[in-house]
LUMLUMGU-949845 format. One line per 3 residues: for each residue z, x, y of N, C-alpha, C. Coordinates in nm, 3 decimals. Each point is the difference from the previous one (the first is absolute). Layout:
N
Z:X:Y:Z:X:Y:Z:X:Y | ...
This chain:
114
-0.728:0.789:0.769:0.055:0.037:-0.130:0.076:0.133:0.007 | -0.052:0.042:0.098:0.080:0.149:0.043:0.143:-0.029:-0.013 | 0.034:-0.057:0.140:0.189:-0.054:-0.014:0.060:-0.062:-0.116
-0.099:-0.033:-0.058:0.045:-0.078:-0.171:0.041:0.069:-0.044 | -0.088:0.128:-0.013:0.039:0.102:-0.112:0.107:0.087:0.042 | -0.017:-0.029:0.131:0.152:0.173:0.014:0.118:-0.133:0.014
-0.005:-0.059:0.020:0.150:-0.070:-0.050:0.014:-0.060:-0.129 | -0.150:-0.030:-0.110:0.098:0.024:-0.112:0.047:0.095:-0.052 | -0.056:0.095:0.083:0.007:0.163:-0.100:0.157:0.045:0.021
0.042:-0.093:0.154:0.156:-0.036:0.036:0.121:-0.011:-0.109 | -0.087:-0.124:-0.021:0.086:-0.113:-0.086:-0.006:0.034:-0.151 | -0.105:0.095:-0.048:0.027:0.065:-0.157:0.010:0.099:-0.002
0.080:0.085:0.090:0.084:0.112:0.008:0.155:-0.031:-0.106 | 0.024:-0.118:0.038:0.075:-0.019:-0.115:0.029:-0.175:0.013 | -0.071:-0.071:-0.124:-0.052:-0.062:-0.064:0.184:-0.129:0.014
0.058:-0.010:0.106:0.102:-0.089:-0.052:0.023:-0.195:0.051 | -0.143:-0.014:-0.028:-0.033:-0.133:0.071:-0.137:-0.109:-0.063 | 0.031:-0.114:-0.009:-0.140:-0.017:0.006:-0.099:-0.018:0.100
-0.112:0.035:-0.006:-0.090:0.012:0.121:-0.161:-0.103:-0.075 | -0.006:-0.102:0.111:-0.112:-0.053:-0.040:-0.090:0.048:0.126 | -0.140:-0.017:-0.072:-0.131:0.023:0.069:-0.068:-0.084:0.029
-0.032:-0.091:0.070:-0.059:-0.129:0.005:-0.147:0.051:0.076 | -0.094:-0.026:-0.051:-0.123:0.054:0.042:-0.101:-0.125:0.058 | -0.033:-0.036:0.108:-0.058:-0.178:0.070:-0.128:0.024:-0.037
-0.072:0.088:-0.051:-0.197:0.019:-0.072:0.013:0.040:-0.129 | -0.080:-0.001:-0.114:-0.061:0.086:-0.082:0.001:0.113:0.045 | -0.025:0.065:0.110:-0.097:0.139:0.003:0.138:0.092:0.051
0.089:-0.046:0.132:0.158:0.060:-0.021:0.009:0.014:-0.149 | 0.004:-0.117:-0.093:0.091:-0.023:-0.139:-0.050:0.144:-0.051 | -0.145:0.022:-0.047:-0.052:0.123:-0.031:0.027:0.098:0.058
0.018:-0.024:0.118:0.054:0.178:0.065:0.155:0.015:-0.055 | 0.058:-0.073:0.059:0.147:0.038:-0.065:-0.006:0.014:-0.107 | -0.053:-0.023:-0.111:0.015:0.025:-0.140:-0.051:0.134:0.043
-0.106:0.046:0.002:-0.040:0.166:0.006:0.124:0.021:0.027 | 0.046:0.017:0.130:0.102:0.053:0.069:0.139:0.030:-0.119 | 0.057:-0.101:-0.042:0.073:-0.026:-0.085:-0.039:0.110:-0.146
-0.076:-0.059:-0.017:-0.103:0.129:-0.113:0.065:0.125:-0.012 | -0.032:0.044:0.137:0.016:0.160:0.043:0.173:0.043:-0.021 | 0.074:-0.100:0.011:0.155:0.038:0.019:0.076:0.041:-0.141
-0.048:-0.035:-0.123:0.032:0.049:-0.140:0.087:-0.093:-0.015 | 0.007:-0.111:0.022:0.109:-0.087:-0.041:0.039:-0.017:-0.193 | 0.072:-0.019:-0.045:0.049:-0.045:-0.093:-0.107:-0.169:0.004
-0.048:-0.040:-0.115:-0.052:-0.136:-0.006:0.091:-0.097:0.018 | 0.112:0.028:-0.032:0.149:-0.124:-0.010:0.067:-0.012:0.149 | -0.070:0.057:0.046:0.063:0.055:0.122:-0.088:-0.076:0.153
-0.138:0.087:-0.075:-0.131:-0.073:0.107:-0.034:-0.170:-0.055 | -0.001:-0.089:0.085:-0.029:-0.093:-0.126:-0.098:-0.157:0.100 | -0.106:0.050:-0.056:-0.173:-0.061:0.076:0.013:-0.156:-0.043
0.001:-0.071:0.102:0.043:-0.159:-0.069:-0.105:-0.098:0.006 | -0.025:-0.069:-0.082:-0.121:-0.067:-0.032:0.049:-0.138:0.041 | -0.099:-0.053:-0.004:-0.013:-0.179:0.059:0.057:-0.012:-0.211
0.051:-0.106:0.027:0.118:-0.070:-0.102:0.030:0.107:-0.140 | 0.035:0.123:0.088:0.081:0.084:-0.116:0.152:-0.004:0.021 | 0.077:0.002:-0.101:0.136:0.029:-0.017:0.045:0.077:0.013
0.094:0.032:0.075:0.089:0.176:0.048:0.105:-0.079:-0.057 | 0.062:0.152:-0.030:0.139:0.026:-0.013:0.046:0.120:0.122 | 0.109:-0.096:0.060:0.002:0.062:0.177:0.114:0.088:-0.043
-0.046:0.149:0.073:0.078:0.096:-0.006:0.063:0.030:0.145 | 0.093:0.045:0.023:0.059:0.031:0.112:-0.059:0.101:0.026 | -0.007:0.121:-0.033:-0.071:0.111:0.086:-0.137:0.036:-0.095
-0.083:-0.067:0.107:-0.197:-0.013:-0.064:-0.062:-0.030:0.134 | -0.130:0.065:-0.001:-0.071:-0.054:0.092:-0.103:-0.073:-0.060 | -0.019:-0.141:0.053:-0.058:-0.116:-0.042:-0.165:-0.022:0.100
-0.114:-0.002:-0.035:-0.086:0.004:0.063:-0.055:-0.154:-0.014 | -0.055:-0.084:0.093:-0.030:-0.077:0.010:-0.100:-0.053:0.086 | -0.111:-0.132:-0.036:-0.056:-0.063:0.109:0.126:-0.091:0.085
-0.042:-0.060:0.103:0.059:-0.081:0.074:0.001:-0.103:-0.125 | -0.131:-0.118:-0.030:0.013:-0.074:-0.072:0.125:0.004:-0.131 | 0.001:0.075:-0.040:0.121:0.003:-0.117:0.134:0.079:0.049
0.057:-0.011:0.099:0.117:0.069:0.073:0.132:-0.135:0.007 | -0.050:-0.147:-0.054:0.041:-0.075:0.049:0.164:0.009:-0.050 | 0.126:-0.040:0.012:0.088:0.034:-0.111:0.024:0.070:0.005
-0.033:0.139:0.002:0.036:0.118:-0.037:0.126:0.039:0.125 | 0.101:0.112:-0.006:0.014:0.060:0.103:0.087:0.168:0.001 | -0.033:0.077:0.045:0.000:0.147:-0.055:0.103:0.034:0.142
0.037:0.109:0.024:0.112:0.050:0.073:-0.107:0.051:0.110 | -0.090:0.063:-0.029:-0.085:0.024:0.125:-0.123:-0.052:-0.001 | -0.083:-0.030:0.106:-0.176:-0.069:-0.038:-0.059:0.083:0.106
-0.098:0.023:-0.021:-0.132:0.034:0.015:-0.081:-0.075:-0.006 | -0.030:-0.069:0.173:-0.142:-0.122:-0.003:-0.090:0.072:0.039 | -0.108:0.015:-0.073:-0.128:0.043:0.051:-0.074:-0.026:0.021
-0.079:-0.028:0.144:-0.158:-0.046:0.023:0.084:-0.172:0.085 | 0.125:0.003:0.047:0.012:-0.168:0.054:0.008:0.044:0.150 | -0.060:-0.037:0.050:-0.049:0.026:0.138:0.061:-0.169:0.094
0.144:0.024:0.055:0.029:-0.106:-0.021:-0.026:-0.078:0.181 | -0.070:0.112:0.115:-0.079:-0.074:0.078:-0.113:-0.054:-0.048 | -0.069:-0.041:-0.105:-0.098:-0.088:-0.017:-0.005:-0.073:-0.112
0.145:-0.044:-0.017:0.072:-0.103:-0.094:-0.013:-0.106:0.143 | -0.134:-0.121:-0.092:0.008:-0.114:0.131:0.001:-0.091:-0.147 | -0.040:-0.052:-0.068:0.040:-0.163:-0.076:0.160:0.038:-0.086
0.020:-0.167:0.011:0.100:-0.026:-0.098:0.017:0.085:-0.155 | -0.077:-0.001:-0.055:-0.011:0.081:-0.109:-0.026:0.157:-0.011 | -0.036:0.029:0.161:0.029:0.122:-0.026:0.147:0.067:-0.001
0.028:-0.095:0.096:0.115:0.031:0.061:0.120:0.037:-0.142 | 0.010:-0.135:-0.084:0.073:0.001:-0.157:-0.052:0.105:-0.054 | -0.111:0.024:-0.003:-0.043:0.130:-0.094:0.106:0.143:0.096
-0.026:-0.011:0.110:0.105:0.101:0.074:0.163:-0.018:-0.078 | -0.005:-0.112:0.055:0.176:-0.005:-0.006:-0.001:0.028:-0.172 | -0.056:-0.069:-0.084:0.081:0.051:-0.162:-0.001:0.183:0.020
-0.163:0.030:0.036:0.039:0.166:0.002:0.096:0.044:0.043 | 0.065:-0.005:0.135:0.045:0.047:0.047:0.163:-0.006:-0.050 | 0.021:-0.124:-0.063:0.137:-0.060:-0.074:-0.006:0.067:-0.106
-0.064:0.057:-0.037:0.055:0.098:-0.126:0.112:0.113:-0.012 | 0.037:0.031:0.143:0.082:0.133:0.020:0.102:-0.049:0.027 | 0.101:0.074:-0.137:0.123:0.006:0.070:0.094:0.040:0.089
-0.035:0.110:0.020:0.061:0.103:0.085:-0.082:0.052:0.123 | -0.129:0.063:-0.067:-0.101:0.059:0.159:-0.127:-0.032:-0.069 | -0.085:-0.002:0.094:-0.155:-0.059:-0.003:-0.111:0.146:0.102
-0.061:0.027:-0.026:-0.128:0.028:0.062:-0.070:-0.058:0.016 | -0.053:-0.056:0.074:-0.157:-0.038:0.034:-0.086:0.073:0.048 | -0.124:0.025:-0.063:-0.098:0.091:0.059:-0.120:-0.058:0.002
-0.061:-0.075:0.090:-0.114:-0.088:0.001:-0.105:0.134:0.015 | -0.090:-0.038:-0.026:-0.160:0.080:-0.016:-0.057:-0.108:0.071 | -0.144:0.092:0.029:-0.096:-0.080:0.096:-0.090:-0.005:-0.122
């Protein structure tokens, strides 16, 4: 979560993109929210996405998310967190990879956790 944080602290130096957070546990999902917490975002700005809630997609917002509800979506930069993609072995994990990872338009991080 270390490298998480100093490159978003990167990327909201100045705010001209959207950036999704795709979080693969609950317990990432909760840390990044702290994390997020700490940065003073504007609410319209930070925006925590729920299993079958409605956004109105803003171009420059950072969008926090589980994997499960990322589907559809796609933001200018992503942030996968927790996909550890040497021990992606079934079919379905694999789709759960690829939608994450298909969310970015432009650049992607991946930062798998143990």
């Amino acid at each position: 979560l270390k490298d998480f944080e100093e490159q978003i602290d990167n990327d909201l130096k100045e705010l001209n993109k959207s950036i999704g957070i795709i979080c693969y546990n609950d317990e990432l999902l909760e840390d990044v929210h702290k994390i997020m917490d700490t940065k003073n975002l504007p609410d319209e700005i930070l925006i925590k996405l729920q299993k079958n809630s409605k956004i109105n997609y803003l171009p420059k917002a950072v969008y926090i998310t589980h994997f499960d509800n990322c589907k559809g979506l796609e933001f200018s930069k992503v942030y996968v967190l927790g996909l550890n993609i040497e021990k992606v072995e079934t079919f379905s994990e694999a789709k759960e990879a690829f939608v994450a990872v298909t969310r970015a338009m432009n650049e992607i991080s991946i930062l798998g956790m143990e």
